[in-house]
N, C-alpha and C positions, 0 to 999 in steps of 0.2 A: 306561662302567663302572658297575655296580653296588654297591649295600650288602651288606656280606658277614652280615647282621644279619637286615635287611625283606625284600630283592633290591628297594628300590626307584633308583631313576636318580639318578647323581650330578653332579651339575652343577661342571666344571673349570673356571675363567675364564680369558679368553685370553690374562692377561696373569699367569697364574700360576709360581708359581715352585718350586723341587724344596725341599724340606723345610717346604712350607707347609703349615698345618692345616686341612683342610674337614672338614664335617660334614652330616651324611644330615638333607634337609630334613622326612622321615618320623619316624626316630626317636631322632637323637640323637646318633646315632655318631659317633667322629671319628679322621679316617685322614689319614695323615700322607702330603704328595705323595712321591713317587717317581721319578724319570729314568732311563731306557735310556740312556744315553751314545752306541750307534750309533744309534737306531734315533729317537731323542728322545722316546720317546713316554714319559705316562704312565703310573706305577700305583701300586697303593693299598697302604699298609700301617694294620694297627691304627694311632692315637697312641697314642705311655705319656704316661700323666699323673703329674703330681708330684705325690705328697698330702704335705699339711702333718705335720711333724715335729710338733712340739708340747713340743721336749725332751726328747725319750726317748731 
């Protein structure tokens, strides 16, 4: 699969697991893993990131 950002290749490790975080070794990105339940395969979603409250 691809960077939905560069289109550069993204590297899944084989001992990865469904709601893990990787990120595009090009530019930064970072996409949250994904599981087909029939099919087991993966895919990519955005991650949300938490920005700091600060009190507000």
């Amino acid at each position: 699969m691809n960077c939905t950002e560069c289109d550069a290749g993204l590297s899944v490790p084989t001992d990865a697991m469904k709601g893990e975080i990787i990120s595009c070794k090009d530019c930064g990105t970072s996409y949250e893993l994904m599981r087909d339940e029939g099919s087991g395969q993966f895919s990519i979603r955005p991650a949300e990131l938490e920005e700091e409250d600060w009190g507000e």
